[in-house]
Structure formats: structure tokens, C-alpha cells
C-alpha positions in Angstrom: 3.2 -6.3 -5.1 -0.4 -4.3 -5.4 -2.3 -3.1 -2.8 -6.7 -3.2 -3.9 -6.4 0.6 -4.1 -4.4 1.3 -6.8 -6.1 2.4 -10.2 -5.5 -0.8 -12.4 -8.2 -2.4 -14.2 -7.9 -5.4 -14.1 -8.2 -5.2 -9.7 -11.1 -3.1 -10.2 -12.4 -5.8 -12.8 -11.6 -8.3 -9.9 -13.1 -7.0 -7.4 -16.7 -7.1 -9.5 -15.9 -10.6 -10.1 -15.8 -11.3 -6.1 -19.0 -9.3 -5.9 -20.5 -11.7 -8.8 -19.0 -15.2 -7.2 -20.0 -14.1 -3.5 -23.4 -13.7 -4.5 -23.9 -17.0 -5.9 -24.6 -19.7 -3.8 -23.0 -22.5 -5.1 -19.9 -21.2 -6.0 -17.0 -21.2 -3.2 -13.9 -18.9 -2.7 -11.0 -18.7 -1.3 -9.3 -15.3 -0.7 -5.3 -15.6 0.8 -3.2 -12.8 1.5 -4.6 -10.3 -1.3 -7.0 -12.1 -2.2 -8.3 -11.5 1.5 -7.8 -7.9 0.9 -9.5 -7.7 -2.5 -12.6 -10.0 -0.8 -12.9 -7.2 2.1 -12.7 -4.5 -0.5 -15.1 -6.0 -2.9 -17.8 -7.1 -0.1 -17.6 -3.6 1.5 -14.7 -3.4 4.1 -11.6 -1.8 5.0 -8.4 -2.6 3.7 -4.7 -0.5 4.9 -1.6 -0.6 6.6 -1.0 -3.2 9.1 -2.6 -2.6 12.3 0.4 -2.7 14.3 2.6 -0.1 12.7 4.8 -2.0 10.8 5.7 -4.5 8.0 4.6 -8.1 9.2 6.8 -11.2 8.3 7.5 -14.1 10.7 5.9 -16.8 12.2 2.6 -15.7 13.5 0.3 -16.6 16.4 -3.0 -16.7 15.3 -5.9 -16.5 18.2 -8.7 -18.7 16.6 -12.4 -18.3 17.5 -14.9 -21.0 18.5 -16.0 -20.9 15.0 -12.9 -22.0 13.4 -12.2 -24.3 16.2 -15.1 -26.4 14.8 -14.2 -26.2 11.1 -10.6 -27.0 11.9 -11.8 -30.0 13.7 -14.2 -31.3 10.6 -11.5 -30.5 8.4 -8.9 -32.7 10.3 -8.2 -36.1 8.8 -10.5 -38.8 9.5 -9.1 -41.5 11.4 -10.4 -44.5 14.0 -9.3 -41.7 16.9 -11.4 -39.9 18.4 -11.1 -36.3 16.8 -8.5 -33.7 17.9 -9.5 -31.4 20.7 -9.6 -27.9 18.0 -6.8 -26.0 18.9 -6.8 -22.1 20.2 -4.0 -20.8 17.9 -2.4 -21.9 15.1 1.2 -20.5 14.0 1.2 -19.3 10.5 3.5 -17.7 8.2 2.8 -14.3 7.0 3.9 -11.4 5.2 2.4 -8.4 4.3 2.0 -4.5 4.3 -1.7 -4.1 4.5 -4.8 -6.3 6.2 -8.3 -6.0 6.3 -8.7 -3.4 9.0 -13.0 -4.0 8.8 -15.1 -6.6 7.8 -17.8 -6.4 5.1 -20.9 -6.4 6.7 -22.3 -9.8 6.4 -18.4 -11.2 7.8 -18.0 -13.1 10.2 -14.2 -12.6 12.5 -12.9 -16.3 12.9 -9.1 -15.4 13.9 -6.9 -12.3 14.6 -3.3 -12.1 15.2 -1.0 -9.1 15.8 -0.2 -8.2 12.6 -4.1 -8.8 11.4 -7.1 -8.0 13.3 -9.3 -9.9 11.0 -6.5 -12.8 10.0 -9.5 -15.3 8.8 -13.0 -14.5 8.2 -16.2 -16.0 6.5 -18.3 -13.8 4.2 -20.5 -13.6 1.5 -24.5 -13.9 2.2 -24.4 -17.5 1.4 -21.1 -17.5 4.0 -18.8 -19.1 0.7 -16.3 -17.3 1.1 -13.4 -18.0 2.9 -10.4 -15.4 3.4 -7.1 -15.5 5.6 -4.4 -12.8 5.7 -1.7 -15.6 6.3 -0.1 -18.0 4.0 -0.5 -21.6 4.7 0.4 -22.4 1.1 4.2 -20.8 1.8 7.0 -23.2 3.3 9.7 -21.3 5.8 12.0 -22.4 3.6 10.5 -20.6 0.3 10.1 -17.3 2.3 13.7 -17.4 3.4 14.7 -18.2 0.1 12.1 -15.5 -2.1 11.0 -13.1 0.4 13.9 -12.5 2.9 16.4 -11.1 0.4 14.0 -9.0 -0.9 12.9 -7.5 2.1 16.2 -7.2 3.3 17.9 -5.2 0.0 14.7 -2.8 0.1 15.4 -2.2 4.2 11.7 -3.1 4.5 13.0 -4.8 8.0 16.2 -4.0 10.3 18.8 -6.5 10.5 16.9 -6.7 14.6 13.7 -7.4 12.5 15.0 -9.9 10.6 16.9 -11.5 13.4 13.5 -11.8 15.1 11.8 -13.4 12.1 14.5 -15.8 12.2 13.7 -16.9 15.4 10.1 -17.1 14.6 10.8 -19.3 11.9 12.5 -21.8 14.3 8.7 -22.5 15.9 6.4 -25.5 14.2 3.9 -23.7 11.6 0.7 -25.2 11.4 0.2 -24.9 7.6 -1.1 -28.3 7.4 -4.3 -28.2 9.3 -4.9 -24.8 7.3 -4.5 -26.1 4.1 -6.6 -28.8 5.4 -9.6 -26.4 6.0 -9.1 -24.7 2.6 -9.5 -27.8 1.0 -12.2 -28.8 2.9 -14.2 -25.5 2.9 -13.7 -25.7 -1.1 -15.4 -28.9 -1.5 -18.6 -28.3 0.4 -21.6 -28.0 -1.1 
């Protein structure tokens, strides 16, 4: 419901908090959704409207870079297989009016997507921080039930917007190997 812009205190106090954490070396973050935007923000980037024009909710393809290939594959569960080949994309849900448009300085791009052309990134000069624009953590089934109504009684979306989000919500979501890297990255070190 707040975009890192706005004249509250408590985000402005937030944002120096990031700045403190990032800076130390053994202390790990995680930024999702806003936290993503107030991690860009605090570390010296862009945050605004949605590169593609509009309000982003569905199902999303994610293009994943080498990088994140390799993390997803060291985060996968260990098993007597031989580990999974790191995939490309990922579908993940999202919603959101604003993304990080640019990267702090020290950031490093690991995905981008459509609605988010910086949809995960690394940053923070010890690289412990770990953002994504997406949610991982959501279910379809909690956005239909929480976010679609909303969105639907403000006329954030048309009812062919919708319709299309519907059908994007129809595709497998790879929350699971996300989650999995959260977790994973959160424990290191």
C-alpha cells in the first residue's frame, strides 16, 4: 500500500536501517516486493512505475541469468540424483505498481521479466542482500482470494485484464525453488 517515496518516517527510518544491515558483512537480507523497492532506494537506485505502462498481476515469466541459474541449482534439494539442469525462467506470481527501474551501484541484475526489469538482484558490498520484485511467498489461491477483489472494485485492471490473469494463473508457479533460494541464501555464512 506505500510506495518508498512517500514522506513517512518510519520508511525513511527503514531505509537507513537497509543502509546499516547492507553494510555489515555478516548480516543477510532479504528484500520481496517492497522490500525490493525500499533495498534499491536505500542502496542508491531507482524505484517507479512499472516499466511496462501498467499495473502488473498474473503469473509471470521470469528470464533468469547465469548467476541465478547457479544459486537455484545449490539451493535445490539434495538428493542421490544428479542435480537439476538450472532452469532459464521461472514463473512467479506478482503484483505491483512500481519496480526498481535501476540498480544501486554495487547490484548485480540476476532476472527481469516484463513487468520488472530488475525482477531479482544481489546487492550490498558484501553481495548479502538478496531482493525479488515477485512473490514466491503468495499461493494463486491467496491472490485470488485477497488481491483480485480488490483490484477489481478499485478498476485497477479491466474485466480483459483480469480475464488474462486468470489465465496466467492456470500455468505451474515455481514458488518452490524460489523460496528454496531465499532460504538458502539466508543461511549462508
Amino acid at each position: 500500500h506505500f510506495n518508498v517515496d512517500e514522506p513517512h518516517d518510519w520508511i525513511s527510518n527503514l531505509l537507513e536501517v537497509v543502509r546499516v544491515c547492507a553494510a555489515l558483512p555478516l548480516v543477510r537480507i532479504v528484500g520481496v516486493c517492497f522490500g525490493c523497492q525500499v533495498v534499491a532506494a536505500a542502496l542508491g537506485g531507482k524505484v517507479g512505475p512499472n516499466a511496462c505502462g501498467g499495473y502488473v498481476y498474473r503469473n509471470e515469466r521470469v528470464q533468469v541469468a547465469p548467476t541465478l541459474q547457479v544459486m537455484l541449482a545449490a539451493s535445490a534439494p539434495s538428493a542421490t540424483a544428479p542435480p537439476p539442469v538450472p532452469p532459464s525462467s521461472l514463473q512467479l506470481l506478482a503484483t505491483h505498481g512500481n519496480c526498481v527501474l535501476q540498480l544501486p551501484p554495487d547490484a548485480e541484475r540476476l532476472a527481469w521479466s516484463e513487468g520488472s526489469p530488475n525482477e531479482w538482484f544481489v546487492a550490498g558490498e558484501h553481495k548479502n542482500v538478496l531482493c525479488c520484485q515477485c512473490h514466491p511467498e503468495y499461493t494463486v489461491e491467496l491472490l485470488k482470494d485477497r488481491i483480485s477483489p480488490k483490484l477489481s472494485d478499485a478498476g485497477t485492471l479491466s474485466p480483459n485484464e483480469l480475464a488474462a490473469v486468470e489465465e496466467s494463473f492456470s500455468r505451474p508457479v515455481d514458488s518452490t525453488a524460489a523460496c528454496a533460494l531465499l532460504r538458502t541464501f539466508l543461511l549462508q555464512g
